[in-house]
Biopython code that builds the backbone (N, CA, C, O; Angstrom):
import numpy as np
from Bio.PDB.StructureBuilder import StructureBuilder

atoms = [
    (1, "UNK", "N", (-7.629, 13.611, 65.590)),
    (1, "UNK", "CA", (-7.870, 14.266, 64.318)),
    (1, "UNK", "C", (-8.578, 15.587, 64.573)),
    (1, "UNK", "O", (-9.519, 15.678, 65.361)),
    (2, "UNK", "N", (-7.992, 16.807, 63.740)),
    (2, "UNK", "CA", (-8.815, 17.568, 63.640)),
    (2, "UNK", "C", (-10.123, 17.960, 63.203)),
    (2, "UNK", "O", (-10.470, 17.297, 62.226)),
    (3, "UNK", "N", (-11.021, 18.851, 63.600)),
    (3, "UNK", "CA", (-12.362, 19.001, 62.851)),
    (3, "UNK", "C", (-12.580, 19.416, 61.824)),
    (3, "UNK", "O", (-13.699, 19.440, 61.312)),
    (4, "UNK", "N", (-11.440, 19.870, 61.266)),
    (4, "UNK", "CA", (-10.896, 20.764, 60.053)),
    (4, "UNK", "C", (-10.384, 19.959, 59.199)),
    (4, "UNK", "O", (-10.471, 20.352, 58.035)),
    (5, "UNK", "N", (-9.696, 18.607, 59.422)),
    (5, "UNK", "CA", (-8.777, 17.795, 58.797)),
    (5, "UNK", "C", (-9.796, 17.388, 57.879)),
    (5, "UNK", "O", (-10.793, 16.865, 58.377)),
    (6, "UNK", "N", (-9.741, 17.529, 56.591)),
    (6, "UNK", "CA", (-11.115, 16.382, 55.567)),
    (6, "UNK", "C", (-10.363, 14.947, 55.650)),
    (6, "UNK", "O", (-9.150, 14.769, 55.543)),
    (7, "UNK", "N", (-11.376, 13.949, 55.867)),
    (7, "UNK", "CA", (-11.576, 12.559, 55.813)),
    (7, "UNK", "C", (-11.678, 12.078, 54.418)),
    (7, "UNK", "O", (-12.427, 12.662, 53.635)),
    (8, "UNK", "N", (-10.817, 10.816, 53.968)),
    (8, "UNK", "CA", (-11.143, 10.419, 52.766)),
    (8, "UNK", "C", (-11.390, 9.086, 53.266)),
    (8, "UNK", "O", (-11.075, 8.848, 54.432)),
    (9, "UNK", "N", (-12.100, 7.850, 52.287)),
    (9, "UNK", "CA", (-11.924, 6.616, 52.630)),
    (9, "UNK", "C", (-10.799, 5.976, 51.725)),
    (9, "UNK", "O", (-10.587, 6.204, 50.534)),
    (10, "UNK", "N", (-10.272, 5.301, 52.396)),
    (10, "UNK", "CA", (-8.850, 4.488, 52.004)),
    (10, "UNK", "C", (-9.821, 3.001, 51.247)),
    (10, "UNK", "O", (-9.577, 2.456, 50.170)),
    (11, "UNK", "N", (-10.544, 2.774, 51.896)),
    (11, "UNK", "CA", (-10.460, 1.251, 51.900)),
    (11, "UNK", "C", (-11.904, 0.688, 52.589)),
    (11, "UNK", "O", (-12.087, 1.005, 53.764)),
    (12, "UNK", "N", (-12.788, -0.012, 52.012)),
    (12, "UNK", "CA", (-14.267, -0.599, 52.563)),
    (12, "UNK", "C", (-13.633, -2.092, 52.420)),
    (12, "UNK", "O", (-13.010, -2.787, 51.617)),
    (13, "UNK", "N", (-14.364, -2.141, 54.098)),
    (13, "UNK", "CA", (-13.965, -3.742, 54.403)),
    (13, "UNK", "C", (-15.321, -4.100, 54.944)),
    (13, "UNK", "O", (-16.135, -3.177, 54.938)),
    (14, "UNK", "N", (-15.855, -5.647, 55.564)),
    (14, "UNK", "CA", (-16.017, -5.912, 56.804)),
    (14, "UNK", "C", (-16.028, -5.231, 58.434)),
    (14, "UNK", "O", (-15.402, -4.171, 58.445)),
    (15, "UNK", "N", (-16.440, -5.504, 59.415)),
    (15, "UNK", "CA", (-16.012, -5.260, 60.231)),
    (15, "UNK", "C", (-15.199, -5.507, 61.115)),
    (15, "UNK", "O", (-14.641, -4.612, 61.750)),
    (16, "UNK", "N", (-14.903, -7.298, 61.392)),
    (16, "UNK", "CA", (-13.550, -7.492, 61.747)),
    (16, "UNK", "C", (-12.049, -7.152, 61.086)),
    (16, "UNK", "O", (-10.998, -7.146, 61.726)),
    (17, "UNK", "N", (-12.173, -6.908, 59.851)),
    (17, "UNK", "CA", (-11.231, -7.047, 59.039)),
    (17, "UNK", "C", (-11.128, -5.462, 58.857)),
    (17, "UNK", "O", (-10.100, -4.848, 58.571)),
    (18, "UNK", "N", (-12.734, -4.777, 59.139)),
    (18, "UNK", "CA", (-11.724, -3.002, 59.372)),
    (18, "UNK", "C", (-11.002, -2.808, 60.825)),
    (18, "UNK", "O", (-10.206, -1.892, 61.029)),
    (19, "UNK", "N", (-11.270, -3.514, 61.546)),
    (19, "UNK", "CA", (-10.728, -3.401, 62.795)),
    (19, "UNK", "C", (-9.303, -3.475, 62.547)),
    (19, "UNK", "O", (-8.672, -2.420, 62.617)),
    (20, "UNK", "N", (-8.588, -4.737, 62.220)),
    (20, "UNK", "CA", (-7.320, -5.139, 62.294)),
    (20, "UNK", "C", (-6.805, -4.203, 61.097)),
    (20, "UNK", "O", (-5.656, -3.771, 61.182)),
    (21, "UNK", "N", (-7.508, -3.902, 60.105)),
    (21, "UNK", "CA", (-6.399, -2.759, 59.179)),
    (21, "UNK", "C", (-7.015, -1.224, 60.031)),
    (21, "UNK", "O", (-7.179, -0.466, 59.076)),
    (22, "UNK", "N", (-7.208, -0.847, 60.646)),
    (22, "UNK", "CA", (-7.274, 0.184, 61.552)),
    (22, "UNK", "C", (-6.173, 0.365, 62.292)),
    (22, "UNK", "O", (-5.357, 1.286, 62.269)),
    (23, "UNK", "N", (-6.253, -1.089, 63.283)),
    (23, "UNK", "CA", (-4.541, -1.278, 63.869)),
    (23, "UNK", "C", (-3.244, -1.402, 63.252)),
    (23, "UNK", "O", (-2.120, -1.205, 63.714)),
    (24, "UNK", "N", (-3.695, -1.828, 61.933)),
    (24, "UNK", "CA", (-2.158, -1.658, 61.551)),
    (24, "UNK", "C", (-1.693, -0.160, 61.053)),
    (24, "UNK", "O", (-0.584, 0.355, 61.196)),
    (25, "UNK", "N", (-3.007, 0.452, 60.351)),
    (25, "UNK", "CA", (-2.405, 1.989, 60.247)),
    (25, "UNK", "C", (-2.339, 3.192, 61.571)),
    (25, "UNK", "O", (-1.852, 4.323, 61.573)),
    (26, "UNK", "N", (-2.960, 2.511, 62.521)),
    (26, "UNK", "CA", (-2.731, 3.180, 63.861)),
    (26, "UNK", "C", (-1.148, 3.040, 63.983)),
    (26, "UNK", "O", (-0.299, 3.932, 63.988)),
    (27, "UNK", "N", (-1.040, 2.024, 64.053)),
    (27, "UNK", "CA", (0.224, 1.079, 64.397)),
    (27, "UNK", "C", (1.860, 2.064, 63.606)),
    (27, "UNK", "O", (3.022, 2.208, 63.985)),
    (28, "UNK", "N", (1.109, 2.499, 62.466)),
    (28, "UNK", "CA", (1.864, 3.204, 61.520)),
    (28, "UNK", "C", (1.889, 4.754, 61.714)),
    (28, "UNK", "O", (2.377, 5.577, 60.940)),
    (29, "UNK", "N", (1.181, 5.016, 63.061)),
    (29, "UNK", "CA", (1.167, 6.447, 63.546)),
    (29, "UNK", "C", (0.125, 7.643, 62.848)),
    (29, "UNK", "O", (0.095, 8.827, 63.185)),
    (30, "UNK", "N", (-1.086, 6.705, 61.318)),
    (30, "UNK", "CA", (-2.317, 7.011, 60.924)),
    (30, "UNK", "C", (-3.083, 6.930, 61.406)),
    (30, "UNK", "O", (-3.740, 5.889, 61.433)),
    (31, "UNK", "N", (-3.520, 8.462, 62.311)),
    (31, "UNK", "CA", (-5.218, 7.739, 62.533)),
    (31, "UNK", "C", (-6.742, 7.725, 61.634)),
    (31, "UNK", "O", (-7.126, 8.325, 60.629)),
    (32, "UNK", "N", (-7.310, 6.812, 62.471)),
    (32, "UNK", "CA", (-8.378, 6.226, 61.678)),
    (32, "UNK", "C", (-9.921, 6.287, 62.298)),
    (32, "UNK", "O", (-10.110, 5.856, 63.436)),
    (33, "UNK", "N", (-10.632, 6.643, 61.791)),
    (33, "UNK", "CA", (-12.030, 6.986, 62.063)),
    (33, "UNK", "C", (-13.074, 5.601, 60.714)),
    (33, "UNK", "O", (-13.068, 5.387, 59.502)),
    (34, "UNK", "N", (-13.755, 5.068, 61.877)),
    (34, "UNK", "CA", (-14.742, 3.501, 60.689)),
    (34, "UNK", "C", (-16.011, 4.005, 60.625)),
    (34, "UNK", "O", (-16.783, 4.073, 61.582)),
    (35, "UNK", "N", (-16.252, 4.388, 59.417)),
    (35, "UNK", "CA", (-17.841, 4.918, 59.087)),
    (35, "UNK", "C", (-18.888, 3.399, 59.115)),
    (35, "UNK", "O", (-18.561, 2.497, 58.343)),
    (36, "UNK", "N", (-19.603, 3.281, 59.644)),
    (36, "UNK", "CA", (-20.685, 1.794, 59.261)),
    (36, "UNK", "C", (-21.758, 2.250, 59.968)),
    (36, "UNK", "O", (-21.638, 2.981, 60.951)),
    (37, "UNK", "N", (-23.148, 1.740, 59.388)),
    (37, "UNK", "CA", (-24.436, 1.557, 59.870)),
    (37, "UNK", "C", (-24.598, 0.858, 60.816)),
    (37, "UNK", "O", (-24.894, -0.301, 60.527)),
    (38, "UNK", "N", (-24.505, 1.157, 62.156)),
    (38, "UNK", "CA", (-24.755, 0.531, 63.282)),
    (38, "UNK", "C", (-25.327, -0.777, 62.934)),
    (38, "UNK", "O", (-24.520, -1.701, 63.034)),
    (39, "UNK", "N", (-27.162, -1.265, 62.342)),
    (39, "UNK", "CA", (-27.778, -2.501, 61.916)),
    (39, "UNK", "C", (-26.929, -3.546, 61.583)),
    (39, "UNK", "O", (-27.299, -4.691, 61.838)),
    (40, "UNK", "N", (-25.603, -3.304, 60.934)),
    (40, "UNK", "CA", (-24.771, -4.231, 60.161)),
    (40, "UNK", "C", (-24.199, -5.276, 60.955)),
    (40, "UNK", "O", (-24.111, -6.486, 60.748)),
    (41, "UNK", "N", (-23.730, -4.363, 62.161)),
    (41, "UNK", "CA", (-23.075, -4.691, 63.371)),
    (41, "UNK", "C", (-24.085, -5.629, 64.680)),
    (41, "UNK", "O", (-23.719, -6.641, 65.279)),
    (42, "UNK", "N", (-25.008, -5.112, 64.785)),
    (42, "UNK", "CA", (-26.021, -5.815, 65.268)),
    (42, "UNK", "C", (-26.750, -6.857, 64.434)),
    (42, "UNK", "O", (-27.449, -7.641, 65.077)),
    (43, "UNK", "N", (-26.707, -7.004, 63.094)),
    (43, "UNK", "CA", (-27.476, -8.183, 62.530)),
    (43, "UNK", "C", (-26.037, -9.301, 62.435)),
    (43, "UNK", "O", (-25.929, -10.506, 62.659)),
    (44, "UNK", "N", (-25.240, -8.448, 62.080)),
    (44, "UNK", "CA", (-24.086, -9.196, 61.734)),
    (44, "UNK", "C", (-23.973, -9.922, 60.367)),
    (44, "UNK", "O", (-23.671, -11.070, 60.041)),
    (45, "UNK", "N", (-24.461, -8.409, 59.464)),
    (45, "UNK", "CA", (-24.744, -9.062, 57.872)),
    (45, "UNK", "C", (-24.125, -8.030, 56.868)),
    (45, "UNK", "O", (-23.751, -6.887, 57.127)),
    (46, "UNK", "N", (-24.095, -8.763, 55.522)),
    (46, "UNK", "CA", (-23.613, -7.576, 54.988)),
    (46, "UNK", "C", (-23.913, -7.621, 53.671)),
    (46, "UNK", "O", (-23.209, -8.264, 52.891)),
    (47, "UNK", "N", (-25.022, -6.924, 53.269)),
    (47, "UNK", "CA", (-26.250, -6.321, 52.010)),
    (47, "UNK", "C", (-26.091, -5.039, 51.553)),
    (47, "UNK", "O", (-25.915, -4.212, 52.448)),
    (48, "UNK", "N", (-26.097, -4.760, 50.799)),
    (48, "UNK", "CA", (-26.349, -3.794, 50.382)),
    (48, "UNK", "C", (-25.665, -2.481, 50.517)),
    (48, "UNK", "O", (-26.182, -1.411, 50.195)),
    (49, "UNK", "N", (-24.249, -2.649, 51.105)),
    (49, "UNK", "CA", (-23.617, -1.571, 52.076)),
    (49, "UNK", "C", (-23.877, -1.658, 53.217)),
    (49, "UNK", "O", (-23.009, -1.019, 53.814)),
    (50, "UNK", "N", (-25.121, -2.408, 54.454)),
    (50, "UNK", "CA", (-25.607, -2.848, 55.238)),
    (50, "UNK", "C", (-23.783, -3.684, 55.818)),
    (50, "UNK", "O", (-23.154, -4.621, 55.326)),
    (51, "UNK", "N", (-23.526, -2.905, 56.858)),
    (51, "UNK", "CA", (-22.809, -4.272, 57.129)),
    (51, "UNK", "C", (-20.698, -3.329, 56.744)),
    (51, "UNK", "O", (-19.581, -3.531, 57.221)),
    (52, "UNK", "N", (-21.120, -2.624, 55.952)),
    (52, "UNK", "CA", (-19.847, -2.525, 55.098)),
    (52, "UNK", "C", (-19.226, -1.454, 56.025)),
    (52, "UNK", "O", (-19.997, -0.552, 56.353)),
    (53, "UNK", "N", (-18.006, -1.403, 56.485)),
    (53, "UNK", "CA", (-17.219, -0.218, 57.019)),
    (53, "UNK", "C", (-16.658, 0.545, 56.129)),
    (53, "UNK", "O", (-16.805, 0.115, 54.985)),
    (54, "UNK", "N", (-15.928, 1.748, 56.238)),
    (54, "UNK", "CA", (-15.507, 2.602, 54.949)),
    (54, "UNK", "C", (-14.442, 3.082, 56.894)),
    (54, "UNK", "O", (-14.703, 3.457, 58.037)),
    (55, "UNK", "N", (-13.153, 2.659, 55.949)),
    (55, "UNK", "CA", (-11.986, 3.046, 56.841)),
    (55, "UNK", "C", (-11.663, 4.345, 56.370)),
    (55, "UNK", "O", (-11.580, 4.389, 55.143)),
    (56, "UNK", "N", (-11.406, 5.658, 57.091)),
    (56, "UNK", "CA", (-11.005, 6.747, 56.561)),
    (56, "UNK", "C", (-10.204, 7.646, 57.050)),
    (56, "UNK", "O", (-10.634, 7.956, 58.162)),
    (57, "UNK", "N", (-9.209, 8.257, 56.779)),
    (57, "UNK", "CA", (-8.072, 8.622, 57.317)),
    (57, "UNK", "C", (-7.916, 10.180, 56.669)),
    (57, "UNK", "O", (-8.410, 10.473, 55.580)),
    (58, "UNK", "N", (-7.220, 11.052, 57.434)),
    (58, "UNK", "CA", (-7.174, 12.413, 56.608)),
    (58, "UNK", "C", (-6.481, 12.551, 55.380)),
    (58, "UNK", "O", (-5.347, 12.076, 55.324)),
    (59, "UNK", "N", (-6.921, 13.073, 54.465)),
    (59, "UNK", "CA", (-7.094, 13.379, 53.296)),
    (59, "UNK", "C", (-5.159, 13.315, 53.383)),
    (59, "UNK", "O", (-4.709, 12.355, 52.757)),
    (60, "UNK", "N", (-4.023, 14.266, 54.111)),
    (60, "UNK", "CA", (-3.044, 14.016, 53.663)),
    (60, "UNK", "C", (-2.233, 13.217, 54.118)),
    (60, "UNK", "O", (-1.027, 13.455, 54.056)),
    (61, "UNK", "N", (-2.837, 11.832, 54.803)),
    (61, "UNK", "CA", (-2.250, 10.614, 54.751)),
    (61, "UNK", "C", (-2.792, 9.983, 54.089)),
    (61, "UNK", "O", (-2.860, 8.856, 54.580)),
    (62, "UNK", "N", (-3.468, 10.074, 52.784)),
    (62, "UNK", "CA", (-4.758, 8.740, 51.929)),
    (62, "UNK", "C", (-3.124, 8.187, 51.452)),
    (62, "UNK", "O", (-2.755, 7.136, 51.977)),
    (63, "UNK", "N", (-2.658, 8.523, 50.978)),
    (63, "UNK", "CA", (-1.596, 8.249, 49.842)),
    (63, "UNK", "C", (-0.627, 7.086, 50.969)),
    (63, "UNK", "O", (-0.462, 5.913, 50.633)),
    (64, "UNK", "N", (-0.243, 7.466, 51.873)),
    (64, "UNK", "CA", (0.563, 6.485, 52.941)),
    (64, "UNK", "C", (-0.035, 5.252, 53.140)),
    (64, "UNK", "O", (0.410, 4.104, 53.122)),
    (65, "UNK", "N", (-1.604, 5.922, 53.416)),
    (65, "UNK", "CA", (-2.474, 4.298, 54.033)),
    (65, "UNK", "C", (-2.399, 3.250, 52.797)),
    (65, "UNK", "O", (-2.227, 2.031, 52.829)),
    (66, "UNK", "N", (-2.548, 3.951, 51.913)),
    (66, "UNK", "CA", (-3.130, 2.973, 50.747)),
    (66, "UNK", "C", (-1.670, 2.290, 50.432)),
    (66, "UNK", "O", (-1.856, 1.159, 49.983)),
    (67, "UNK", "N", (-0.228, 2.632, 50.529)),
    (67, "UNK", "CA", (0.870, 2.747, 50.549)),
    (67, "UNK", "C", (1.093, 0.713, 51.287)),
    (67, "UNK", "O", (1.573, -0.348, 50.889)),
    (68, "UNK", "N", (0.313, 1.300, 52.618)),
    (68, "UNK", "CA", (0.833, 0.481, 53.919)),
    (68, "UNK", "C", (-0.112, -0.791, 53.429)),
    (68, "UNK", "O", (0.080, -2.002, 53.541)),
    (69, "UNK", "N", (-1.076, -0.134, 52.913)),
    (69, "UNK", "CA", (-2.318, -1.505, 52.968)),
    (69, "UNK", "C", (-2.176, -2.219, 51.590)),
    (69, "UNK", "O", (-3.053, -2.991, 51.202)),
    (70, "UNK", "N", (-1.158, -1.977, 50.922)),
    (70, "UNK", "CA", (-1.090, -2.399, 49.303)),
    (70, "UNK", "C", (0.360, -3.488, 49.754)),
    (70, "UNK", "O", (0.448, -4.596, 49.225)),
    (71, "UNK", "N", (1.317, -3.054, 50.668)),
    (71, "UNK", "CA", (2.311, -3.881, 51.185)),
    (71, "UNK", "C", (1.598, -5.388, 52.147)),
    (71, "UNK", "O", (2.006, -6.515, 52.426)),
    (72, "UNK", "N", (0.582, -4.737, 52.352)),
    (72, "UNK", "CA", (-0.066, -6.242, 53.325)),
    (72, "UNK", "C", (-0.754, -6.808, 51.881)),
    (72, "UNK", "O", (-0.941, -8.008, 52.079)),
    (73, "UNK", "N", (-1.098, -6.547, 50.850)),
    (73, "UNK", "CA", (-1.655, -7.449, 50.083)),
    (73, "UNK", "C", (-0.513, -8.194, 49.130)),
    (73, "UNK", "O", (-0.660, -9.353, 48.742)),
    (74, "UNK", "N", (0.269, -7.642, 48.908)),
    (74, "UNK", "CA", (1.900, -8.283, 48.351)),
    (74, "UNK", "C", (2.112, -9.439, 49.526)),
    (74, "UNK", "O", (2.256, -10.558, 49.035)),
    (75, "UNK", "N", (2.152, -9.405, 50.734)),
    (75, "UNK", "CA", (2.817, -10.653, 51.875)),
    (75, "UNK", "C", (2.002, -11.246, 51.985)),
    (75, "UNK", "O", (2.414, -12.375, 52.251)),
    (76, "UNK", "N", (0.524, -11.216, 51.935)),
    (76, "UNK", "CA", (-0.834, -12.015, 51.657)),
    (76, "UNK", "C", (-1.202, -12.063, 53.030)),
    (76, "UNK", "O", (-1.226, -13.151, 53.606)),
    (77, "UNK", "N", (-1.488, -11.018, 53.615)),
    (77, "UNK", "CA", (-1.648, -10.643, 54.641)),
    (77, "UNK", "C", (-2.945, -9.872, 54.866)),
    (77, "UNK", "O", (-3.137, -9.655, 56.062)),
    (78, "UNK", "N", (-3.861, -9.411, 54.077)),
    (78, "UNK", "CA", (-4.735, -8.643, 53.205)),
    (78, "UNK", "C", (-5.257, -9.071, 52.227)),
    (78, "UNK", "O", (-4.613, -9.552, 51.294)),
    (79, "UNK", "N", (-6.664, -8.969, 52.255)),
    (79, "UNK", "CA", (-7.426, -9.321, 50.910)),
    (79, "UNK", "C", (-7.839, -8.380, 50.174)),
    (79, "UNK", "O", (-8.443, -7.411, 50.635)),
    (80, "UNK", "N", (-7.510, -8.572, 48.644)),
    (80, "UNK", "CA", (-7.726, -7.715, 48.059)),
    (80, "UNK", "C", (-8.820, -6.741, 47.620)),
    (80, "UNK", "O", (-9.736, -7.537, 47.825)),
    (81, "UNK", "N", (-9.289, -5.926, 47.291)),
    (81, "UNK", "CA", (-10.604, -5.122, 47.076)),
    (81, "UNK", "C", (-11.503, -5.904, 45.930)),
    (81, "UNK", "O", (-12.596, -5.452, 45.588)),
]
sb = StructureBuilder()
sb.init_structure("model")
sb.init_model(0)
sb.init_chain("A")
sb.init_seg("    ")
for serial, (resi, resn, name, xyz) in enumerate(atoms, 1):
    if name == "N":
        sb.init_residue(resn, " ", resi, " ")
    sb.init_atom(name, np.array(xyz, "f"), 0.0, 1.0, " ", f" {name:<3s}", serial, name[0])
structure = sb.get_structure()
């Protein structure tokens, strides 16, 4: 990604569960950058935003990701927001 490219967030998950929708929009030739508070990851909790990832992809793929990640919640493959 460029330094120039603006970042939007697609989608706040977990952290295992931003992992694997990371890979699938990698997978889809989107890349992906996971915003989270380090503590979340080390307590292994999730309060307050504590804990929460924010998946985010450049601003002119938001529309694709959300595209790709709305097809995994139709096959039940994905949990919903």
């Amino acid at each position: 990604m460029s330094s120039e490219e603006r970042l939007v967030t697609v989608r706040v998950a977990r952290q295992i569960e931003a992992q694997i929708i990371k890979g699938r929009l990698e997978s889809e030739g989107i890349p992906v950058l996971l915003a989270y508070e380090s503590a979340g990851l080390v307590w292994g909790l999730t309060v307050d935003g504590i804990g929460e990832v924010r998946i985010m992809v450049p601003k002119p793929l938001a529309e694709q990701a959300k595209e790709i990640l709305e097809m995994g919640n139709e096959s039940g493959t994905a949990d919903e927001e």
